[in-house]
C-alpha positions as CSV (number, residue, x, y, z in Angstrom):
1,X,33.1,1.8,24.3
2,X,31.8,5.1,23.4
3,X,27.4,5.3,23.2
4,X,24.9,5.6,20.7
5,X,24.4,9.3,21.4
6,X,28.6,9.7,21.8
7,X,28.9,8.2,18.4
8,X,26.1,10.4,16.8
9,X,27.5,14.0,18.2
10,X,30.9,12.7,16.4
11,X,28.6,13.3,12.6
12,X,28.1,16.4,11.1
13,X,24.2,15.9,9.8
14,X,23.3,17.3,6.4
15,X,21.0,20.5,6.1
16,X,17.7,18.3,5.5
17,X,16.8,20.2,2.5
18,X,19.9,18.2,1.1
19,X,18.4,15.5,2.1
20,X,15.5,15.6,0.6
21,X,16.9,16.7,-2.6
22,X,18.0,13.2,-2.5
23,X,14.7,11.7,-3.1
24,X,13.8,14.7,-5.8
25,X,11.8,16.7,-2.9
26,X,12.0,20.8,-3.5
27,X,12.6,22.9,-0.6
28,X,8.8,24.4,-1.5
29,X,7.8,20.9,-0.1
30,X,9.4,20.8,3.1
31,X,7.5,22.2,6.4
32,X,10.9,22.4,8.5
33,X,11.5,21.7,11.9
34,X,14.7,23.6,12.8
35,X,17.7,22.3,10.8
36,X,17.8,19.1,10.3
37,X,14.3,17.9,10.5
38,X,11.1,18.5,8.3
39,X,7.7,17.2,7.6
40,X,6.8,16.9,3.8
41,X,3.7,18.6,2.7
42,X,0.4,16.8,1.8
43,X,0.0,18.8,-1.4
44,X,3.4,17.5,-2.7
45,X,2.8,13.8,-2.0
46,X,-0.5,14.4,-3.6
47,X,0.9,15.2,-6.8
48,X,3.3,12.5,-7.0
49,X,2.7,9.6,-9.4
50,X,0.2,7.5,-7.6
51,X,1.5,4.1,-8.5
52,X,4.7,3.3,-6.5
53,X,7.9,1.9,-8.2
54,X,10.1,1.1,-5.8
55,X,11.6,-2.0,-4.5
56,X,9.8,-2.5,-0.8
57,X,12.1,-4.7,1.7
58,X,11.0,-5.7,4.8
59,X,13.7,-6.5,7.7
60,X,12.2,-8.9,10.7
61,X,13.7,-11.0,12.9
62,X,13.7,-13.8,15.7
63,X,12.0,-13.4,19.1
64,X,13.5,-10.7,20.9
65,X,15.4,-11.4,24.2
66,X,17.8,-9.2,26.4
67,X,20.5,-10.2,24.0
68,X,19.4,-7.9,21.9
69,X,19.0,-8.7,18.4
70,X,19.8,-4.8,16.5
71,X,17.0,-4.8,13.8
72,X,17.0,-1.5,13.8
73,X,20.4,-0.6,13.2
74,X,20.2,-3.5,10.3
75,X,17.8,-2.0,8.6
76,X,19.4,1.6,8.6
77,X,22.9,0.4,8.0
78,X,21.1,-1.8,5.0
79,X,19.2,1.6,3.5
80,X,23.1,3.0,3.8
81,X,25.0,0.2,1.5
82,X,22.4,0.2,-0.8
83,X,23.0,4.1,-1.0
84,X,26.6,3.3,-0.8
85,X,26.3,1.1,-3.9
86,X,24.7,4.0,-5.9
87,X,20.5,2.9,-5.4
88,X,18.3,5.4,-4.7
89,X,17.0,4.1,-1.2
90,X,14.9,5.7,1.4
91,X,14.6,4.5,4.6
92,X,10.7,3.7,6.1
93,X,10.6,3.5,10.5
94,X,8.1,3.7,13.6
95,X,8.8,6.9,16.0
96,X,10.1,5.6,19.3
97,X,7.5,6.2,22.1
98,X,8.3,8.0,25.3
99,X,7.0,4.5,27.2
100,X,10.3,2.2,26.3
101,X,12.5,5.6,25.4
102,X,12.2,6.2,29.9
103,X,11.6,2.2,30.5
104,X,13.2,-0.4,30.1
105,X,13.9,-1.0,26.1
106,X,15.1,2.7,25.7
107,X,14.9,4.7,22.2
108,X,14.4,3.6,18.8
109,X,16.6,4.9,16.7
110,X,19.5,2.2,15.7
111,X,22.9,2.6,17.3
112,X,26.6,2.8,16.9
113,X,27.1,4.2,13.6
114,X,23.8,3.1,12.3
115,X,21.4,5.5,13.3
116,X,19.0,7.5,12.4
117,X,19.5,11.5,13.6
118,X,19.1,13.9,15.3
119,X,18.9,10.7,17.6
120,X,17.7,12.8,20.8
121,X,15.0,14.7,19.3
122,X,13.4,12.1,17.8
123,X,13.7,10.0,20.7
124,X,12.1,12.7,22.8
125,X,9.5,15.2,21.7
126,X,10.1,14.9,17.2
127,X,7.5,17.1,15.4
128,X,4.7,16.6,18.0
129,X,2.7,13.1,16.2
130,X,2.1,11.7,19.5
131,X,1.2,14.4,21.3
132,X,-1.6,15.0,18.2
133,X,-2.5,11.4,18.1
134,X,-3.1,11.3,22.1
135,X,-4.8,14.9,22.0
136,X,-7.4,14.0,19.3
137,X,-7.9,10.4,21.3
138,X,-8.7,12.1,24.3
139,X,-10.7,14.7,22.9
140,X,-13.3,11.7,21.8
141,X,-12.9,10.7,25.2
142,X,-13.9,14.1,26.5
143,X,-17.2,14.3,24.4
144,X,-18.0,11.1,24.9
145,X,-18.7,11.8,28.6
146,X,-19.6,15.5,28.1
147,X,-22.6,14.0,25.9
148,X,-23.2,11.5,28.9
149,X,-23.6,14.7,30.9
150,X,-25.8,16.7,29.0
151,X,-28.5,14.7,28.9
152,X,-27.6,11.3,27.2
153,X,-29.8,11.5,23.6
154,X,-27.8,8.4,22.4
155,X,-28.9,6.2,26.0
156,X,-24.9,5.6,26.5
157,X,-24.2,2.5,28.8
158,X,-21.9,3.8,31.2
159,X,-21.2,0.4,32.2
160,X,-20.1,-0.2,28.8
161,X,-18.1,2.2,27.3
162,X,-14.9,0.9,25.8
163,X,-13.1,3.9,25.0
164,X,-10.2,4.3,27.2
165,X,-8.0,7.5,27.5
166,X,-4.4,7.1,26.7
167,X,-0.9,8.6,27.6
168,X,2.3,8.3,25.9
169,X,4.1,7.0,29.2
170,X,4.1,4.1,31.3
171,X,2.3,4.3,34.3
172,X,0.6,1.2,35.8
173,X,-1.1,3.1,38.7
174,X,-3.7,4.3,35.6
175,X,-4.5,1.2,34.3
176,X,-7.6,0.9,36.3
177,X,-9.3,4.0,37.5
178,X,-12.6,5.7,38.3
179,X,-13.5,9.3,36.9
180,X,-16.6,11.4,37.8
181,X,-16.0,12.1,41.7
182,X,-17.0,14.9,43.3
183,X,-20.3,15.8,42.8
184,X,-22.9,16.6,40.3
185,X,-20.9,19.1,38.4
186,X,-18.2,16.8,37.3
187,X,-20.1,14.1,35.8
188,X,-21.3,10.5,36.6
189,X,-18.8,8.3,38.0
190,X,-17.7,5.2,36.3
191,X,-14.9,3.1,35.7
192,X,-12.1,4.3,33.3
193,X,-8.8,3.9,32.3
194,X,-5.2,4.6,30.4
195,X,-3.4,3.1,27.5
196,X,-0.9,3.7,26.1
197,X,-1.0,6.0,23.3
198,X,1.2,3.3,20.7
199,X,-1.9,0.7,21.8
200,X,-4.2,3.9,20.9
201,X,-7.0,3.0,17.9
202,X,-6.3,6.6,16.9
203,X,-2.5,5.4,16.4
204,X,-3.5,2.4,14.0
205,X,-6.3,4.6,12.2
206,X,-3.3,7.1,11.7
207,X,-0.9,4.7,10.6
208,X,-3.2,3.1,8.0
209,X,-5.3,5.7,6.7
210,X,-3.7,7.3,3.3
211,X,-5.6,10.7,3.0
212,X,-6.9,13.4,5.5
213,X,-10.5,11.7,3.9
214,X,-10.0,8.6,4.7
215,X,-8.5,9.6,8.4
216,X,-12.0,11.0,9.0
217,X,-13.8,8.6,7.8
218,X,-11.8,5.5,9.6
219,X,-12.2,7.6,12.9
220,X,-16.0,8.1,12.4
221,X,-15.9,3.9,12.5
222,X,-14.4,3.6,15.9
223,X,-16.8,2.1,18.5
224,X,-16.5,3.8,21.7
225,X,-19.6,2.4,24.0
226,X,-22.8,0.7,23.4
227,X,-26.0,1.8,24.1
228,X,-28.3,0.3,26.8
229,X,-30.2,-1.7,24.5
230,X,-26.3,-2.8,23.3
231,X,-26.5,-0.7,20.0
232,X,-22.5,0.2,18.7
233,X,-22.2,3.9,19.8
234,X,-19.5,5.7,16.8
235,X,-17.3,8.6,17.0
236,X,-19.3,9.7,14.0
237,X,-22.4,10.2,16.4
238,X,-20.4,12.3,18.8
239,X,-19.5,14.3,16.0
240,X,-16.3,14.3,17.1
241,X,-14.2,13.2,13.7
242,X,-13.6,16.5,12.2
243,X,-12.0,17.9,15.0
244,X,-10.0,15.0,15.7
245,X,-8.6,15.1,11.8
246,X,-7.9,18.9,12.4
247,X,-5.7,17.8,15.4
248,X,-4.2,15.0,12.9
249,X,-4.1,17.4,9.6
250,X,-0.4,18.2,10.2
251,X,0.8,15.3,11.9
252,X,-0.3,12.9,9.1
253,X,2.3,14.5,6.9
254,X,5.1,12.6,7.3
255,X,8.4,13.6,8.8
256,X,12.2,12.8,7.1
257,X,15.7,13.2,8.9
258,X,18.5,11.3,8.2
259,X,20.7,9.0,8.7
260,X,24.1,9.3,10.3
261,X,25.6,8.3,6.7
262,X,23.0,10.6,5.0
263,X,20.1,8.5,3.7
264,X,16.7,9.7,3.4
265,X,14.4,8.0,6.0
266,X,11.1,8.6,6.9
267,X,9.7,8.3,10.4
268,X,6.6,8.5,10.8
269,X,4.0,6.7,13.0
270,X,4.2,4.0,15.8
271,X,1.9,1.6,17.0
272,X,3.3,-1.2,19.1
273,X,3.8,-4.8,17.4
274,X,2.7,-6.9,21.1
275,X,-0.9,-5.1,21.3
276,X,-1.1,-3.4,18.0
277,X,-0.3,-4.0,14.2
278,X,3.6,-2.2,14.7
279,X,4.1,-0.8,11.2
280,X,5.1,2.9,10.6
281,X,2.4,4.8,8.6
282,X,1.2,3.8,5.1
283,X,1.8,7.5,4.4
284,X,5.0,7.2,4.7
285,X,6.0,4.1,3.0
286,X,3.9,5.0,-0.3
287,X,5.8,8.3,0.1
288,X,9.1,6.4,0.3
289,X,8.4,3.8,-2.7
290,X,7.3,7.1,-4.9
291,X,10.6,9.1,-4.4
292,X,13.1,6.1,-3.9
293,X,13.9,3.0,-6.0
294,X,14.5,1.0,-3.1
295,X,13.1,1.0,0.4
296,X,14.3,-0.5,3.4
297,X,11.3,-1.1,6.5
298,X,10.7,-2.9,9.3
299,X,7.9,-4.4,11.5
300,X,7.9,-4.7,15.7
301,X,9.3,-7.4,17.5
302,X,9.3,-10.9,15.5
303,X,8.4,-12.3,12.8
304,X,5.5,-13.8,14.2
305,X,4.0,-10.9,15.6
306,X,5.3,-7.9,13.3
307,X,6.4,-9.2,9.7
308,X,2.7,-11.7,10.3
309,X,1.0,-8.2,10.8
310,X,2.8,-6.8,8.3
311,X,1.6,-8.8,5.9
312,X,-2.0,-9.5,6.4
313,X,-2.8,-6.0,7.6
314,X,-0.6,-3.4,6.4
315,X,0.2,-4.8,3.3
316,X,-3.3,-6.2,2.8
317,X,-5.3,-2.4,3.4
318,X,-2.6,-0.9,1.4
319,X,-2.0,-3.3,-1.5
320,X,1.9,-3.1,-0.5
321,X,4.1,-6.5,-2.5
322,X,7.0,-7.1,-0.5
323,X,9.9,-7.1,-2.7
324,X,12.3,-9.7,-0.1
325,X,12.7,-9.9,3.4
326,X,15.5,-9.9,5.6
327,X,15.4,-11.8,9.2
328,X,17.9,-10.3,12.0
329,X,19.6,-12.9,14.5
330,X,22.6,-12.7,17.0
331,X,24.2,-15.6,18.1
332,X,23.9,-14.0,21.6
333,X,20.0,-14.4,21.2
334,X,20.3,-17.9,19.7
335,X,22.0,-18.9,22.9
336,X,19.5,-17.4,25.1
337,X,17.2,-19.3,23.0
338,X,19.4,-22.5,23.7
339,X,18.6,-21.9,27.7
340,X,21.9,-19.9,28.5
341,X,21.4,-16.9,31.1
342,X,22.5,-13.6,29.4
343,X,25.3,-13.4,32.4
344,X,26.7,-16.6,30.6
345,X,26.4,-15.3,27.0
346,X,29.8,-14.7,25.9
347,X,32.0,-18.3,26.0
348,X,31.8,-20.1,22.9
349,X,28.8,-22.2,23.6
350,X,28.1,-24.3,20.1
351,X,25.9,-26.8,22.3
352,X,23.3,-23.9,23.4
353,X,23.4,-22.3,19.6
354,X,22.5,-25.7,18.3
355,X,19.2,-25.6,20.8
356,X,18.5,-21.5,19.7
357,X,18.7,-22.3,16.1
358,X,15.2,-23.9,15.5
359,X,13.6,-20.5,16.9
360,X,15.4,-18.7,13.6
361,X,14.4,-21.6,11.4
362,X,10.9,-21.7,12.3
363,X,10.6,-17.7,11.3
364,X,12.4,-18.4,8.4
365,X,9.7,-21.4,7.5
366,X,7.5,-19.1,8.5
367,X,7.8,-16.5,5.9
368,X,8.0,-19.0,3.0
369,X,4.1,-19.3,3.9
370,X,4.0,-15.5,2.7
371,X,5.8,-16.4,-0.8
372,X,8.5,-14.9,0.2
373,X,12.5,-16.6,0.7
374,X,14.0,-14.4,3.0
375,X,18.0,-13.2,3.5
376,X,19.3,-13.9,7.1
377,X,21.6,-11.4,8.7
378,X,23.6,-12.3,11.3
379,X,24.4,-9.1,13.4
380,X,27.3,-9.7,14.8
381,X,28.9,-9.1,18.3
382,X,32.5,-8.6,19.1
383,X,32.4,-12.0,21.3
384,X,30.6,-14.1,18.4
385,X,33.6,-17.3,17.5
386,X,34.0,-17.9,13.8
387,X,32.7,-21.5,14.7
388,X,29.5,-19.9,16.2
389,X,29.2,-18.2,12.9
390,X,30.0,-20.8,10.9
391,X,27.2,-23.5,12.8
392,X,24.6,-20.5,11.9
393,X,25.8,-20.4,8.5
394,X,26.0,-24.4,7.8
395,X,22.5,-24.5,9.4
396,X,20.6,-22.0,7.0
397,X,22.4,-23.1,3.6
398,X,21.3,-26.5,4.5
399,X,17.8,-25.5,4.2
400,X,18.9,-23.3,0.9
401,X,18.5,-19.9,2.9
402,X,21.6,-17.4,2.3
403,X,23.2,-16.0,5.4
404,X,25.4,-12.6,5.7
405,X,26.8,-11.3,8.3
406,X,26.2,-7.8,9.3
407,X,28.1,-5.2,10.8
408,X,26.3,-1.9,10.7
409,X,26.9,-1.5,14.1
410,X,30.8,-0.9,13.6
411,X,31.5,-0.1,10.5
412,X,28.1,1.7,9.3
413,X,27.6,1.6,5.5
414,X,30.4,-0.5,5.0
415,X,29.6,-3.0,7.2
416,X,26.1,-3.6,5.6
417,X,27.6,-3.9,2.1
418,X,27.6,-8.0,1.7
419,X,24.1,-7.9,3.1
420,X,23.0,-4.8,0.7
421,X,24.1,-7.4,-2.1
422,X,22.4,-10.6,-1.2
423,X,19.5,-8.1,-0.7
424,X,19.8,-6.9,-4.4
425,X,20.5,-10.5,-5.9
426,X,17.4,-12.0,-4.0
427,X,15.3,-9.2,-6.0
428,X,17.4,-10.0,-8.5
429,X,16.2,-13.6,-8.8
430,X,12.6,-12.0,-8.6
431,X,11.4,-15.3,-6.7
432,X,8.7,-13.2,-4.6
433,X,4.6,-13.8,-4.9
434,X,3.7,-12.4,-2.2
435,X,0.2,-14.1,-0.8
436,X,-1.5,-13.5,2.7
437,X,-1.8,-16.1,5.3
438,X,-5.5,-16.4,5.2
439,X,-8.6,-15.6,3.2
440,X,-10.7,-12.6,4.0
441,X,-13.9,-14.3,4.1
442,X,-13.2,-16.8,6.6
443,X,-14.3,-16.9,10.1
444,X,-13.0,-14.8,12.7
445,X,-11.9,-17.5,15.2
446,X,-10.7,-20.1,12.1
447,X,-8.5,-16.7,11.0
448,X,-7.1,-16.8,14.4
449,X,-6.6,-20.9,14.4
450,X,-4.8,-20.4,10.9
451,X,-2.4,-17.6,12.7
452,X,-1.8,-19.9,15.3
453,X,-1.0,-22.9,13.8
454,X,1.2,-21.9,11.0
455,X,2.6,-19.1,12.6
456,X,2.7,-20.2,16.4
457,X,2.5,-23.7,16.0
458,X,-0.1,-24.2,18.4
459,X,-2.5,-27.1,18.3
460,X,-5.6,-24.5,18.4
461,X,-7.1,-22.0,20.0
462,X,-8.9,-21.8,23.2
463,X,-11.2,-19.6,24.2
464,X,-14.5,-19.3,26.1
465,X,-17.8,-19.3,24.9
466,X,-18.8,-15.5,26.0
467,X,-15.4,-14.7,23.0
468,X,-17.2,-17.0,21.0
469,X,-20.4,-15.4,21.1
470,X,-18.9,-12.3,20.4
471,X,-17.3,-12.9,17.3
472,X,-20.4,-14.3,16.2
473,X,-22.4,-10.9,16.6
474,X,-19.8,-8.9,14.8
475,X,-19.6,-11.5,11.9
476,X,-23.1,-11.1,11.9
477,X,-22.8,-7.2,12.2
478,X,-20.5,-7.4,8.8
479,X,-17.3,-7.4,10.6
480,X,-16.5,-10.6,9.6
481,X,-13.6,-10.0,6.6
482,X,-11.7,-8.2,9.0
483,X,-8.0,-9.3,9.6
484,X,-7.0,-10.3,13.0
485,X,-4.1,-8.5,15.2
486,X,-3.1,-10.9,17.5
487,X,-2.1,-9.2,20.8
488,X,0.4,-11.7,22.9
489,X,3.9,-11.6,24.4
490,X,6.8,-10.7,21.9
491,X,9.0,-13.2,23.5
492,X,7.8,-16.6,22.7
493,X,5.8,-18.1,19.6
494,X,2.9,-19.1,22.5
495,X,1.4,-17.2,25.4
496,X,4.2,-17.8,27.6
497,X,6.7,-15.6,27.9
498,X,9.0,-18.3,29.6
499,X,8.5,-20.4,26.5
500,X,11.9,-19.9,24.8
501,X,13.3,-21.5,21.5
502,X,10.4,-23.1,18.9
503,X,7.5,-24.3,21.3
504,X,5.2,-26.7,20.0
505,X,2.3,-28.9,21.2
506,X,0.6,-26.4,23.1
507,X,-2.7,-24.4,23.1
508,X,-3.5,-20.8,22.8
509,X,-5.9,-19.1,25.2
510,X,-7.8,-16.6,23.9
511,X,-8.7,-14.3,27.2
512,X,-10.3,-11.2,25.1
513,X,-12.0,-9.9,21.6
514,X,-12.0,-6.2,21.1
515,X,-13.6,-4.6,17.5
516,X,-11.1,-2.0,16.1
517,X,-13.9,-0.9,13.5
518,X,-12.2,2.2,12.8
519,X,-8.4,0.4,12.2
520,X,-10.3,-2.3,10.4
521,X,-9.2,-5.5,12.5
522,X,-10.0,-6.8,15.2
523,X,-7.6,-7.7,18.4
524,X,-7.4,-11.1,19.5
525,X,-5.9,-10.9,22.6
526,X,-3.6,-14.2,24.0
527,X,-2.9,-14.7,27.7
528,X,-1.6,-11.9,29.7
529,X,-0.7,-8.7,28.0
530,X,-0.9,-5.3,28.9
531,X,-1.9,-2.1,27.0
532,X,-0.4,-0.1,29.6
533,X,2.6,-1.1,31.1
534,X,4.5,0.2,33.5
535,X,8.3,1.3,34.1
536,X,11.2,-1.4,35.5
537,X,12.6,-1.1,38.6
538,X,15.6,0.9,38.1
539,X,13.8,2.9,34.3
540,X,16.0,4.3,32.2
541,X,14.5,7.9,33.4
542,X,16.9,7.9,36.0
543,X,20.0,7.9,33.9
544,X,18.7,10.6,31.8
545,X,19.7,14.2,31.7
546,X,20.8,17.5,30.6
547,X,24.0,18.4,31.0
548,X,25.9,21.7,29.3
549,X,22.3,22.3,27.3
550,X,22.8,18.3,25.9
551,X,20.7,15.5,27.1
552,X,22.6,12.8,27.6
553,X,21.6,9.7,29.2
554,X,19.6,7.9,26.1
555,X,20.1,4.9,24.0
């Protein structure tokens, strides 16, 4: 079976002014990037008609396991069909980070002859966003302790500053550390650390803001430290936002390539779904619904934790209506769900599929609480029986919920065509009122009980008073109509990663508050997780190389 990357050197790609002739962009509004890549310019979007007019689909899914579920590749080789079919669609995703891309989960850029491309660039270095993002991130880190150092005028807590320097890399080993050794001359010692850049506040600022303005003004908000009397230290009172947004000025333009079939699709953005909100940039998306009639997005991991964040966040800031959804299974991860080791996956196994299905059921359920009925898409496998199809099927229409099967995969364009049309008959039916899960002027912790028991089905949340406390002070501090990203595992509905299939009865903990001022949320964070993980014991860095000037090696 030939690879991703095999299967995308086999495509001739488009010059992308072509591309973006698609969508009615002039050449004067590119800013390219070699051949086939190109940022579009801030004045252009700018001048576009600010009210957006196209149809906005969002493609989720079930709980990821190692199955592998291809939402992804769905919703590329769904923004194909509907091209196919003659609609005007553009294409709205995350850019992979470096972290996964030399992990464990590997690139993010679909697969087999759904893919977005140049599939190695983008996996790798793109237009530079990240680097930007984590530049301008630690720069504010950087004054922050330079200001510590030159005398302290705003009486910073070193004890209590928050703001954590990031890399776009796994790397446990910088998780904790301690900065300042070595004498007077390089500062005051204290306890630091690394994130991740996707798990940056700079990231979700970036991703949400809509203007160079409002970037500024969102990163003046963030609360780096407090002071010793426990006053909220700002980036605004380093001064340090206007050189941050010069460092962002050209990266918050987004960036469009293509996709192997020639859609438009913008890329643009990437904060993780697990410990941040994991949507791709507001800039992009209103870009996409100006120039296209139809666009096709998507939101990290599951339903419960990306299309849930989707909603009440990105939607919510940006006063985005969801047009329909779509909800990506495999029968593969249905059986995992159903207890079967992914060694045993391929037999026929109707027993385990029976067991996986309520997981899929439950985040179908689950977006009927958003107003919205959403189209399920099978992706399909080469070992999937027509039986194990058919139980998937029977099982959906029997709760009044259309299923397709897809095969983007395979057969690109083609292969998405029956799920392009249930798509377009759903919108069709124009069934969609969109509604978030929760008022804005509710409590901080009843916001997160209300996530957890319609979304999680959990019988509350638990969490110690010191958390408590804390929300308290920022309610009281005027933070309290802020949304709540819930950071957790990706792999269950609870806290525990083991937890497969549709867990109920259970409680969950919540370990850890943190006040994304700037992002405008604030992080609830559930059990264990990690905002900097590290790499696998045999990471996809090893496989990767460069061979006859190619690099080969990623998927």
């Amino acid at each position: 079976m030939k690879s991703d990357i095999e299967i995308a050197r086999e495509y001739k790609l488009a010059p992308i002014a072509e591309i973006a002739a698609r969508l009615g962009v002039p050449h004067s509004a590119l800013r390219p990037y070699g051949r086939e890549i190109a940022k579009l310019d801030g004045a252009f979007l700018a001048s576009l008609e600010p009210r957006p007019t196209g149809k906005l689909i969002l493609v989720t899914a079930i709980n990821p396991t190692p199955a592998g579920e291809g939402k992804t590749t769905t919703t590329i080789g769904l923004g194909d069909a509907l091209n196919r079919l003659g609609k005007r669609t553009a294409i709205a995703l995350r850019e992979p980070s470096l972290g996964p891309c030399f992990g464990q989960k590997g690139g993010a850029t679909g697969g087999g002859h759904a893919q977005v491309a140049p599939m190695d660039e983008i996996n790798l270095h793109f237009t530079g966003d990240f680097h930007a993002i984590s530049t301008a991130h630690n720069l504010l880190a950087a004054m922050l302790d330079n200001h510590v150092y030159w005398g302290n005028a705003l009486d910073i807590d070193a004890r209590r500053v928050s703001w954590r320097r990031v890399m776009d890399m796994n790397d446990r080993a910088l998780r904790e550390i301690t900065v300042g050794l070595g004498g007077v001359a390089n500062g005051f010692p204290r306890t630091d650390g690394f994130d991740i850049t996707v798990a940056s506040e700079v990231m979700a600022v970036f991703c949400l803001s809509q203007s160079l303005a409002e970037l500024e003004e969102r990163l003046g908000r963030i609360v780096v430290a407090e002071s010793r009397t426990k006053a909220p230290i700002y980036a605004r009172d380093l001064k340090a936002p206007a050189a941050m947004t010069a460092l962002l000025a050209r990266a918050l333009e987004p960036n469009l390539v293509q996709t192997l079939a020639g859609s438009p699709a913008l890329v643009h953005g990437g904060p993780f779904a697990n410990i941040a909100h994991g949507c791709n940039s507001v800039v992009a998306t209103q870009a996409a619904l100006r120039l296209a009639d139809y666009v096709v997005t998507e939101a990290g991991f599951g339903a419960d934790l990306g299309a849930e964040k989707f909603f009440d966040i990105k939607c919510a800031q940006a006063g985005l209506k969801p047009d329909c959804a779509v909800v990506v299974a495999t029968v593969r991860a249905l059986k995992m769900n159903g207890g079967v080791a992914k060694s045993e996956l391929s037999p026929e196994n109707l027993a385990a599929l029976r067991r996986g299905l309520p997981n899929l059921e439950r985040h179908v359920e689950n977006l009927a609480k958003f107003g919205l009925e959403p189209v399920v898409a099978i992706n399909r496998f080469d070992g999937d029986s027509e039986a194990e199809l058919a139980l998937v099927r029977d099982a959906m229409r029997a709760k009044g919920i259309g299923v397709v099967v897809n095969e983007s995969w395979g057969r690109g364009a083609e292969g998405g065509a029956a799920l392009a049309e249930a798509v377009l008959a759903q919108i069709a039916r124009g069934k969609a009122e969109f509604r978030p899960l929760y008022r804005a002027e509710m409590p901080l912790l009843e916001k997160m009980r209300v996530i957890a028991r319609e979304i999680y089905r959990a019988d509350d949340v638990v969490a110690d008073a010191s958390v408590v406390a804390q929300l308290k002070r920022w309610e009281q501090a005027g933070y309290g109509h802020l949304p709540i990203c819930v950071a957790k595992t990706q792999y269950s509905f609870s806290a525990d990663p083991t937890a497969l299939g549709a867990p109920s009865g259970f409680t969950m903990p919540l370990r850890e508050v943190r006040l994304r001022a700037g992002a405008g949320f604030v992080v609830a964070v559930m059990g264990e997780i990690n905002t900097m993980p590290g790499l696998p014991r045999a990471p996809a860095a090893e496989r990767i190389r460069v061979e006859g000037g190619r690099v080969e090696g990623l998927f």
